[in-house]
C-alpha positions in Angstrom: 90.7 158.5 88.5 91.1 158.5 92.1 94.2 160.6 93.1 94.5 159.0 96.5 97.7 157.3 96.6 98.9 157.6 93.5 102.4 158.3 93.4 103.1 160.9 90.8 107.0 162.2 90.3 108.1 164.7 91.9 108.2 167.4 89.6 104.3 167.1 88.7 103.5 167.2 92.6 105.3 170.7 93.2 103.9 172.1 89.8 100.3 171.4 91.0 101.0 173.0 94.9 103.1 176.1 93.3 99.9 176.6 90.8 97.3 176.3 93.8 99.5 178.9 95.9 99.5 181.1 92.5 96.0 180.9 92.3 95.8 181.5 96.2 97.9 184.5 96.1 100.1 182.8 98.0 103.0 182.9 95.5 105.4 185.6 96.7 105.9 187.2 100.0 103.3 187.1 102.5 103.7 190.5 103.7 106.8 193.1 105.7 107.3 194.8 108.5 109.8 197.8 109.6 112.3 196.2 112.5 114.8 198.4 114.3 118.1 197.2 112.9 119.3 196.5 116.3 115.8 194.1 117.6 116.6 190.9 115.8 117.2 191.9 112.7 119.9 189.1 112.2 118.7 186.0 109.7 115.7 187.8 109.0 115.2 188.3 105.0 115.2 192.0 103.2 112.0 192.7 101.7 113.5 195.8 100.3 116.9 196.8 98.7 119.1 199.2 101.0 120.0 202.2 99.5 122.7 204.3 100.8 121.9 207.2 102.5 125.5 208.5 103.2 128.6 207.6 102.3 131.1 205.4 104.7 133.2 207.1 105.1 131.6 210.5 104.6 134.9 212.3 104.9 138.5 212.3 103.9 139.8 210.4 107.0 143.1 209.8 108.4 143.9 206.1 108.2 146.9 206.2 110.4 147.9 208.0 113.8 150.6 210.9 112.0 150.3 214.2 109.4 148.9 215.3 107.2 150.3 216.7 104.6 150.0 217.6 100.3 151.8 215.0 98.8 153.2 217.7 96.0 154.8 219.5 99.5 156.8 216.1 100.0 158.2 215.5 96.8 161.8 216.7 96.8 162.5 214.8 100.3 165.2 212.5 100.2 167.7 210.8 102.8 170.4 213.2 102.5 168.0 216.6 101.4 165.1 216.4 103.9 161.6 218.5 103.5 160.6 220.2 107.0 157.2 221.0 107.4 155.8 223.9 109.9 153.3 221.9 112.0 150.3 224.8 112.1 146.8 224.4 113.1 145.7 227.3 112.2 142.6 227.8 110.1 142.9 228.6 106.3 146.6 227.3 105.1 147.2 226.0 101.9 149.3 222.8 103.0 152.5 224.0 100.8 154.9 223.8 103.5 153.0 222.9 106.5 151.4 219.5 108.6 149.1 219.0 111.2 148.9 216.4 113.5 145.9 213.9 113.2 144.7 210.6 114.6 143.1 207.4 113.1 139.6 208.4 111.8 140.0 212.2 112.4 139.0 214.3 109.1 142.2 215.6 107.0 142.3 219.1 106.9 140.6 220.5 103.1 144.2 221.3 101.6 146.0 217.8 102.9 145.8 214.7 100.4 148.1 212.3 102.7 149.2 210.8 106.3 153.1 210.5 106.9 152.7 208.2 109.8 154.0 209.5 113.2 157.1 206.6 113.3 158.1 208.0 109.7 158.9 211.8 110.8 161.3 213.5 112.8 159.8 215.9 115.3 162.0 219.2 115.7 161.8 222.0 118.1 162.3 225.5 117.7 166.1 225.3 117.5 165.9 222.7 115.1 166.8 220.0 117.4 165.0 216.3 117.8 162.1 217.2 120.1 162.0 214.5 123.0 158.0 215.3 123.5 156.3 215.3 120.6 153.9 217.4 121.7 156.7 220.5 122.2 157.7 220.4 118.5 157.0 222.9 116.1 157.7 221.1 112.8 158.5 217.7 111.1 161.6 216.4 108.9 160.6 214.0 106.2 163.2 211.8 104.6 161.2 210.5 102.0 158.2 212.0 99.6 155.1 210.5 99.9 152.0 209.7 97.5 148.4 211.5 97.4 146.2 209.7 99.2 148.6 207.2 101.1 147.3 206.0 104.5 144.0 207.9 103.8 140.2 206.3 103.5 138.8 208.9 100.9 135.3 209.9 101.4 133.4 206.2 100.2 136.3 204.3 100.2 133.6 201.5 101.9 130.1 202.9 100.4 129.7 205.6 98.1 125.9 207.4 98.7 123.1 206.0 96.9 125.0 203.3 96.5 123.1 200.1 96.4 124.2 198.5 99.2 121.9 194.9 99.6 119.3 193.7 97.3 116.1 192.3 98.4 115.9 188.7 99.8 119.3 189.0 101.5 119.2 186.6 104.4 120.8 189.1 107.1 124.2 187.9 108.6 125.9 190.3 111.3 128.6 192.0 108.4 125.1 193.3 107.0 123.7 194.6 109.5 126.7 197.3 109.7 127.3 197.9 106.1 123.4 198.9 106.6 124.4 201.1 109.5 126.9 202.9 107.9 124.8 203.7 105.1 122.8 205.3 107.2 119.7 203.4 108.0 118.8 202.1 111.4 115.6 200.4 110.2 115.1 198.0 107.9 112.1 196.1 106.1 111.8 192.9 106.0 109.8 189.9 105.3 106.9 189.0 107.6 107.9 185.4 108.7 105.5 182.9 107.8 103.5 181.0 110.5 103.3 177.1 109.9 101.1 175.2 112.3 102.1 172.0 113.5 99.6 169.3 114.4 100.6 165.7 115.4 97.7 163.3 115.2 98.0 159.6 116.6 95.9 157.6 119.2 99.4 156.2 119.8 101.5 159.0 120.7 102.9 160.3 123.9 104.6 163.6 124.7 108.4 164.0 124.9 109.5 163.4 128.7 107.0 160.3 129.1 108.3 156.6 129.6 106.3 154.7 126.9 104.8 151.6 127.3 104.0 148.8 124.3 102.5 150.4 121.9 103.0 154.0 122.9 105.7 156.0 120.6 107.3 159.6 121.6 105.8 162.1 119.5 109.2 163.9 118.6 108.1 164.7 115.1 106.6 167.8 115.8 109.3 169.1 117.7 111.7 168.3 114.6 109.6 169.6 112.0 109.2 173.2 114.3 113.1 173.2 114.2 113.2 172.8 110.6 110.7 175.4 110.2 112.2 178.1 112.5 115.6 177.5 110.9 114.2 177.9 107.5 112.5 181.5 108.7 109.2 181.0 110.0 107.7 181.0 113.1 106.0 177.5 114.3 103.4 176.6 116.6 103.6 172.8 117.5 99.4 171.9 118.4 99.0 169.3 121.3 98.3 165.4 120.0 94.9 164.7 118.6 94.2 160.9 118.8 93.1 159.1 115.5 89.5 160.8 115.1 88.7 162.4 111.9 86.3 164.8 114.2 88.7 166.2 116.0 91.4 166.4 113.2 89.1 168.2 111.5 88.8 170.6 114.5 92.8 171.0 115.3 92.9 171.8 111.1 90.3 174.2 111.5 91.4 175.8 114.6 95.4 176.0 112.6 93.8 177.8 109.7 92.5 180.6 111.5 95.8 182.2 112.4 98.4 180.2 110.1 99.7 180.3 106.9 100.5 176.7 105.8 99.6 173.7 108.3 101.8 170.0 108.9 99.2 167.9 109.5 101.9 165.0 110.7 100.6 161.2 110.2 98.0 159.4 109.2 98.7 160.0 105.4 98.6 156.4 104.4 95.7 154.7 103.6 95.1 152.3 106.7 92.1 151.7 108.7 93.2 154.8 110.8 94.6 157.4 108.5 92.4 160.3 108.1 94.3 163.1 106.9 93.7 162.5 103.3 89.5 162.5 104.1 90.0 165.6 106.7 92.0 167.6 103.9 89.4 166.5 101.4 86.5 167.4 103.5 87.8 170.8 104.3 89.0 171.4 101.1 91.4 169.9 98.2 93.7 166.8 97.9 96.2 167.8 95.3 98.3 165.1 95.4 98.2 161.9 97.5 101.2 160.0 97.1 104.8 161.2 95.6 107.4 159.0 93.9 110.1 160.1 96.7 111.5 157.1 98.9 111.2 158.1 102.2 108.0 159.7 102.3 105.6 158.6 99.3 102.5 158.6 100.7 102.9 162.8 101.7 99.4 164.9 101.2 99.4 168.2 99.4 96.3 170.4 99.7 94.5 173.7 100.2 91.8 174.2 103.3 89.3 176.4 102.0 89.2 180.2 102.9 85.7 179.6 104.1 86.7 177.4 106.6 88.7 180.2 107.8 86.1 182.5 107.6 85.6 185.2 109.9 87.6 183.4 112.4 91.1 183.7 110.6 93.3 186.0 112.8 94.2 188.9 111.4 98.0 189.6 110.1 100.0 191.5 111.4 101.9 194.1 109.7 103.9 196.4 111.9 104.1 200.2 110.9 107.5 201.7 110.7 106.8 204.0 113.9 107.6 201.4 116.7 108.2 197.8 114.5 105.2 196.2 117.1 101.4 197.7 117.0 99.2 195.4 114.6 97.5 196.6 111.0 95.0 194.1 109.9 94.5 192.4 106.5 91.6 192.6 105.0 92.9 189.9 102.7 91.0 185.9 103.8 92.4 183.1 101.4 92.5 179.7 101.6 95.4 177.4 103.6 97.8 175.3 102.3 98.2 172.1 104.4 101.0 169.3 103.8 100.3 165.8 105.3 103.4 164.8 106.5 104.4 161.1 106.9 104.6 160.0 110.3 107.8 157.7 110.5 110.8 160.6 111.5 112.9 160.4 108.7 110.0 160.6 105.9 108.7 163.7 108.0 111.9 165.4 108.1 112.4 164.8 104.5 109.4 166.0 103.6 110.2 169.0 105.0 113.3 169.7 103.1 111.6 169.0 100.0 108.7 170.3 100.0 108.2 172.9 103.2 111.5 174.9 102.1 110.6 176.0 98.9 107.3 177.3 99.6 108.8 179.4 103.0 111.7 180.7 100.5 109.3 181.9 98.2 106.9 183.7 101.2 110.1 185.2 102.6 111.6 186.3 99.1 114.7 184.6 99.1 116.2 181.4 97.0 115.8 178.2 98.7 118.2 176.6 100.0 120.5 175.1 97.4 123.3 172.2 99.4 126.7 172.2 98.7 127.4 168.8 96.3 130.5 166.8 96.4 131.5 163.8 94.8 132.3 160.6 96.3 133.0 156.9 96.0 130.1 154.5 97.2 131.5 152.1 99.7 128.9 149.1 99.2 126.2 148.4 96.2 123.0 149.5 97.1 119.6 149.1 95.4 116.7 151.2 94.5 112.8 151.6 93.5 112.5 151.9 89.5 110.1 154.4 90.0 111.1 156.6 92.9 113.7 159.2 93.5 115.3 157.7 96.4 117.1 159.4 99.3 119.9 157.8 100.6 121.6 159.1 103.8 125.2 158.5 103.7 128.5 158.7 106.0 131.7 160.5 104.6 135.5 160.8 105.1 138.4 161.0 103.1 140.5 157.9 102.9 144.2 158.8 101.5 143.1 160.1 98.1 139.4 158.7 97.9 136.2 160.3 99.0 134.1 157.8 100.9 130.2 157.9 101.2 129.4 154.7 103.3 125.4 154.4 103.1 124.0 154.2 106.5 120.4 152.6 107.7 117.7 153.2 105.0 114.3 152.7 107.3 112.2 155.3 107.5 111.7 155.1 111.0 115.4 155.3 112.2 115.9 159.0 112.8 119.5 158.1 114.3 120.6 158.2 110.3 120.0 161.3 109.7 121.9 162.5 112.7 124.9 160.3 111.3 124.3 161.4 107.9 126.8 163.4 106.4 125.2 164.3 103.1 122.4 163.2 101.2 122.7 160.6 98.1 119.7 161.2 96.0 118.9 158.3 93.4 117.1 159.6 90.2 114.1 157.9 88.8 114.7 155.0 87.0 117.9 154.1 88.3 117.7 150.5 90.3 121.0 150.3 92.0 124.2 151.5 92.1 127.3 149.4 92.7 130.0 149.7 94.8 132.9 152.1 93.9 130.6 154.5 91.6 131.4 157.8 92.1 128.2 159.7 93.1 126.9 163.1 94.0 126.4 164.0 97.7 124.6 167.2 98.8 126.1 167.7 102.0 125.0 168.1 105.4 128.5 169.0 106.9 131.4 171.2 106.1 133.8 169.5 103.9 136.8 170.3 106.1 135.0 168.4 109.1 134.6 165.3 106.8 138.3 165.4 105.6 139.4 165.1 109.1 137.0 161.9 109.9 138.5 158.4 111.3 136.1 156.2 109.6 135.9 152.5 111.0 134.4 149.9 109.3 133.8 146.7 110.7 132.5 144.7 113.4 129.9 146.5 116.0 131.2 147.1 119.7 129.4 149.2 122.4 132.7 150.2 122.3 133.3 152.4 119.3 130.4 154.8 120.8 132.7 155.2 123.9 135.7 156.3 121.5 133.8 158.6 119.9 132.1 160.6 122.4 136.4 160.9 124.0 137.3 161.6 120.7 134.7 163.9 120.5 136.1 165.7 123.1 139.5 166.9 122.0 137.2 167.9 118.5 138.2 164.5 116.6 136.0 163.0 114.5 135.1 159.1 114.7 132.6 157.5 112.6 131.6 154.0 112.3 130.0 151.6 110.2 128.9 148.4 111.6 129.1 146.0 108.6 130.6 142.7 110.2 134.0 141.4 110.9 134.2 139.8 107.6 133.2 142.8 105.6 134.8 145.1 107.2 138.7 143.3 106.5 137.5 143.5 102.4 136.8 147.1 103.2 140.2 147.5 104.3 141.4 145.6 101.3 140.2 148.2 98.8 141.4 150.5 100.7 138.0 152.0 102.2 138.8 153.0 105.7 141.1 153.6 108.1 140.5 150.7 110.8 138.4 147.9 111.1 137.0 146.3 114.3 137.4 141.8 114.3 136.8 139.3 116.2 137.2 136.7 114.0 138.0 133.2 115.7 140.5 130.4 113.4 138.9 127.5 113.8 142.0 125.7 113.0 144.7 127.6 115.0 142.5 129.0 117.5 144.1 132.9 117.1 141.7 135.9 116.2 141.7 137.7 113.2 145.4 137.1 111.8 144.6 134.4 109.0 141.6 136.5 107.6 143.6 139.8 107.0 146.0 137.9 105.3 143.4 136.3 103.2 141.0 139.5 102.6 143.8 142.3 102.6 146.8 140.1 100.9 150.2 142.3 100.5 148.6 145.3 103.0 150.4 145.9 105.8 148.8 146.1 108.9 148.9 146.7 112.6 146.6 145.0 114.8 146.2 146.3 118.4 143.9 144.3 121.0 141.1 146.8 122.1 139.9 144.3 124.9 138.5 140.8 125.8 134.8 140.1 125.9 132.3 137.8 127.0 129.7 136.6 124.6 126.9 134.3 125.7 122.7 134.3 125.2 121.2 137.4 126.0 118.2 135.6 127.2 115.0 137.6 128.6 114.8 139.0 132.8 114.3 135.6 134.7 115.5 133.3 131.9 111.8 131.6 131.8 113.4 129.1 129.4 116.4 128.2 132.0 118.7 128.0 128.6 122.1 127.3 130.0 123.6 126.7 126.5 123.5 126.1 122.7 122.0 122.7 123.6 119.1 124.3 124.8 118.2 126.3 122.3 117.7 123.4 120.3 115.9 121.3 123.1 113.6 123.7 124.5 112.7 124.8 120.8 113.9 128.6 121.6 113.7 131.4 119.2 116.8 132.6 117.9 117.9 135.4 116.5 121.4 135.0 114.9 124.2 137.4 113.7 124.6 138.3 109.6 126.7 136.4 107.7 130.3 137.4 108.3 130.0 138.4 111.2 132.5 137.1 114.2 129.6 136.2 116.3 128.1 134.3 113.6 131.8 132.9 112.9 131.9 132.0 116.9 128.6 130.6 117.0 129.3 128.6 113.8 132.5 127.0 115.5 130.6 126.4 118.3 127.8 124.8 116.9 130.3 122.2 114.7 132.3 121.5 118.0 129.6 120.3 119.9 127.8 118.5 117.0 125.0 120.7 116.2 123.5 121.2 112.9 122.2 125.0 112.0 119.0 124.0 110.8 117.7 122.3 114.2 118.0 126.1 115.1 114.6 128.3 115.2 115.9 131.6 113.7 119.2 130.9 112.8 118.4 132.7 109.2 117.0 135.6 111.7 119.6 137.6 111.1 120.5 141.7 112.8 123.6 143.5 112.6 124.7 144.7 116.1 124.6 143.1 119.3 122.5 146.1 120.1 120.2 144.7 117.6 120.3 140.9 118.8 119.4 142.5 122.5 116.4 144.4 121.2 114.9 141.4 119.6 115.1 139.7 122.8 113.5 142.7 124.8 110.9 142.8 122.3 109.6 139.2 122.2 110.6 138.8 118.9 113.2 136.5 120.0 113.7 134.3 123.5 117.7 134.5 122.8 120.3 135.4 120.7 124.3 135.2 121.2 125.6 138.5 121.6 128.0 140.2 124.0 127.4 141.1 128.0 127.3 144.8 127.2 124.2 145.0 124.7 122.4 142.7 127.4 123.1 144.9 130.2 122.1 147.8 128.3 118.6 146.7 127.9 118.6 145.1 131.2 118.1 141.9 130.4 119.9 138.6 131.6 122.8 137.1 130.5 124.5 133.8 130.1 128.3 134.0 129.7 129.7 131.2 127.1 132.6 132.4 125.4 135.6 134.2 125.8 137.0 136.6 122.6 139.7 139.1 122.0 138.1 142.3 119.4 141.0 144.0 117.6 141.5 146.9 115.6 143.3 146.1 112.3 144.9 149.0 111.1 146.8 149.7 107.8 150.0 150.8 108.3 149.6 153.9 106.0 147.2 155.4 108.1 148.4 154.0 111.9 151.1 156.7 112.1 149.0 159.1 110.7 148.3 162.3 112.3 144.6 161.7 111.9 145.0 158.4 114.0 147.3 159.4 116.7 144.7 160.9 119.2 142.5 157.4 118.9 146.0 155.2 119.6 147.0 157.5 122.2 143.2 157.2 123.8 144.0 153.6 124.4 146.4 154.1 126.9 144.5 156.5 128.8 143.2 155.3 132.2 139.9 157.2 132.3 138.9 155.7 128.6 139.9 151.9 130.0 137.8 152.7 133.3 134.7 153.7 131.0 134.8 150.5 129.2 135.5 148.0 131.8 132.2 149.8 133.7 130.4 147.6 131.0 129.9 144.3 131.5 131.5 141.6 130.5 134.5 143.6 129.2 138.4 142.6 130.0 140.9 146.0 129.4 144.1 144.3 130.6 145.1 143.8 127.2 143.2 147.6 125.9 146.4 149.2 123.4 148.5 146.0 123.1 150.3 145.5 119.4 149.2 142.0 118.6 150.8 142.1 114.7 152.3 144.7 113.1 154.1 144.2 110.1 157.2 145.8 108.5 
């Protein structure tokens, strides 16, 4: 049977890549070098356990400025009979009835066992008289005994010699590198990092820091997948784009498995007219596996490139002696290559990265993958999955009074953005088709926990907006995430209590006021307060030129335009709607009403693209794509707030940030915007 494209679970596919790198000799760590301790020794892994060579500290040393004294000499001293000590440096006393004077970290003499410190005596001079200078006294009154051993560091108080001190596979953080220092090493050995070579293929791509044109795409994935690899512990080396030619794939893989350990041969792992890697990897070697049962990222490539293709050619490793931690031994050692084919949309790369890249560098370097930490939380909105797949689901968090929220954000593979919102990682098991709203689930996390307890999480209607209050927020180190989810949607959320604030524009048809009527329906016996964030103009976002010369809903019908339409819920949609009945037209004589995206970001795009000729959407999205726009309608976009969390600290700084003149300046600079009313209570209840 054909193993191209077969999706197999998970668990099979990493059996049959850790059994190829077994019989490879690939399945431990690739080799070590000797670093001096102070070249860059941080985050690089132990490949041997440090032994201690001395102790820390390797004396009995004073751990306060003072005397020292024997304890047993101390032991009759009370308030009203005190001891007085001779202070006497000379050599050879026996501590009975005699200090010396010692600073932090100096060594006690051989007879003292404790440090009185210096504002606990009472200097005297010859006549017996408190000694003004310190330095002219000749002995000490103590009013009080004193323990063995008090304010001392006994020799190995820290580490006691031969002492293991860190085992092997310790990913070095700076405390280690002194606890190595002070047991005596100033060299240590550690794993050789792994080099992974990076090779984007794709007739399509461009480099980072071109302007793309239809049909051209940034080729970013390479530079992500490099990061991922040098924070996991490896070096990378990111190859320059080969175009869709199974020739000169061939020759990039080739050319990647002379001097590199495991090869990303990123795209082209499908099985379209133009995906290749499968037959280069084939041709050079072994397919594995074709096709995993992970969602993002099913159709990845696992594989070995022969050694021979190496050959003679394969660079030799480099294995530094412990005399200088630089010259180069050479292996004698040529095996074959692992190569993954990584998925070309951005978040199926990435993915396939964590899962499958990371365990095979923590096993070259020696150390235990990386494990996440895993919360639990309550799922804000059903969502549904493949039968068959373990699906990843990327997911935005904050605490919301006593609940846990994981809102699931975009699920496209292509949309990169979601995994820079992503907080944490649901992960859907096999057979499991959906999960419904207000499950509590597991979330490996991608951010500390006390950054997601101190989250402002809007739900709601999308305004350009919101981004503007969170990069300010962002600013004075507050927290602001949204979910764009629709007018509508957003006032349930509120209702069940998941989130703080929700963005609406929601128009009464019969009184003509925004918003008021819907909270009372969708968040009955919550009370709220609603402030007016600012007027805005909504119209058809209509392409440079309006080659259709739309001047309103009319003409959409008329002229037979494409349309592409708000989701259900949505205020837009509730504005068009209204619109639509006032003036006596039906939906369906609409071409893409049912077209439905959920931004006005979204609605602009489709325009810009060609998908669409218009769409109703506000000023702002228009202008940022630079397209035209025809103003129709007038609107007032609130934030409804529950008044449990409006005089919270959490929410202060985004209230207060209303008010500010540099914030209302930023967001009257877009188009189509009114701030006049920006921070005015429209409701608030008692």
């Amino acid at each position: 049977m054909s193993i191209y494209l077969h999706d197999i679970p998970l668990p099979e596919a990493r059996r049959r890549l850790q059994e190829a790198l077994a019989d490879a000799g690939l399945g431990g760590v690739l080799g070590t070098e000797t670093i001096a301790l102070d070249q860059n020794a941080l985050g690089r892994v132990l490949a041997t356990a440090i032994w201690a060579d001395i102790s820390s500290p390797h004396y009995h040393a004073a751990a306060m400025d003072g005397f020292a004294v024997r304890a047993e000499a101390t032991a009759t001293a009370h308030p009203a009979s005190p001891v007085v000590l001779a202070l006497d440096n000379a050599e050879g006393l026996d501590g009975a009835r005699s200090a010396r004077y010692v600073d932090t970290g100096d060594a006690l003499p051989v007879w003292a066992n404790a440090v009185v410190p210096i504002e606990s005596v009472e200097s005297l001079e010859a006549d017996g008289q408190a000694a003004v200078d310190s330095r002219r006294a000749v002995s000490i009154r103590l009013r009080s005994a004193v323990i063995p051993w008090s304010h001392v560091r006994p020799l190995g108080e820290d580490i006691v010699e031969t002492q293991l001190v860190l085992a092997a596979g310790r990913v070095l953080r700076p405390v280690d590198l002194g606890a190595i220092a002070a047991a005596g090493h100033d060299r240590v050995v550690v794993a050789r990092k792994p080099r992974v070579a990076i090779v984007p293929t794709g007739t399509e791509l461009v480099p980072i820091g071109s302007r793309p044109g239809p049909g051209s795409i940034l080729e970013y994935n390479s530079l992500v997948l490099a990061a991922q690899v040098e924070a996991m512990g490896a070096e990378a080396t990111r190859f320059p784009i080969t175009g869709d030619d199974p020739e000169m794939i061939s020759q990039a893989v080739r050319t990647a498995a002379e001097g590199h350990d495991l090869i990303l041969l990123n795209a082209g792992s499908s099985a379209g007219a133009e995906d290749f890697s499968a037959g280069v990897i084939g041709r050079l070697g072994t397919v594995l596996v074709h096709g995993v049962a992970v969602r993002p990222g099913h159709p990845v490539i696992l594989g070995m490139i022969d050694a021979a293709v190496r050959g003679a050619l394969h660079a030799p490793r480099r294995t530094a002696p412990e005399s200088d931690g630089g010259s180069a031994g050479l292996s004698k050692t040529t095996r074959a290559t692992p190569i993954i084919g990584v998925p070309g949309y951005p978040v199926s790369a990435a993915l396939t990265a964590e899962i499958f890249v990371e365990p095979v560098l923590a096993k070259w370097l020696g150390r235990s993958p990386a494990v996440a930490d895993t919360i639990t939380a309550e799922l804000t909105r059903k969502i549904t999955s493949p039968a068959g797949d373990e699906d990843y689901v990327r997911v935005a968090l904050a605490r919301v009074g006593a609940k846990l929220l994981a809102s699931p954000l975009s699920r496209g593979a292509g949309v990169i953005s979601s995994l820079v919102q992503a907080d944490g990682m649901l992960v859907v098991p096999v057979g499991v088709e959906g999960i419904e709203a207000g499950e509590q689930v597991p979330i490996r996390l991608y951010r500390g926990a006390a950054e997601i307890e101190h989250t402002i999480f809007c739900i709601g209607s999308h305004d350009l907006s919101l981004d503007l209050i969170a990069a300010f927020l962002a600013e004075s180190h507050v927290r602001f995430v949204s979910a764009n989810v629709g007018s509508q949607a957003g006032l349930i959320a509120l209702g069940r209590r998941n989130g703080h604030l929700a963005g609406s524009h929601l128009l009464d048809p019969q009184t003509g006021e925004y918003n008021i009527s819907y909270i009372r329906h969708y968040m009955p016996g919550i009370p709220v307060r609603v402030v007016a964030l600012a007027g805005r103009d909504q119209g058809l976002v209509v392409r440079p030129g309006n080659p259709l010369d739309l001047a309103g809903l009319l003409d959409i019908v008329g002229k037979r335009a494409r349309f592409i339409n708000r989701q259900n819920g949505a205020g837009t949609r509730v504005l068009l709607d209204y619109h639509l009945k006032l003036q006596g037209i039906s939906p369906t004589s609409i071409h893409g009403y049912n077209d439905e995206e959920y931004t006005h970001l979204g609605v602009a795009a489709a325009v810009a693209s060609g998908r669409a000729d218009c769409g109703l959407a506000i000023a702002a999205a228009a202008q940022a794509l630079r397209l035209d726009f025809i103003p129709l309608f007038r609107e007032r976009y609130d934030l409804v707030i529950p008044l449990e969390h409006a005089h919270t600290d959490l929410l202060t700084p985004l209230l207060k940030l209303l008010h500010r003149k540099d914030f209302q300046e930023a967001v009257s600079m877009r188009q189509g915007y009114d701030v006049s009313i920006m921070g005015t209570v429209v409701l608030e209840d008692t």
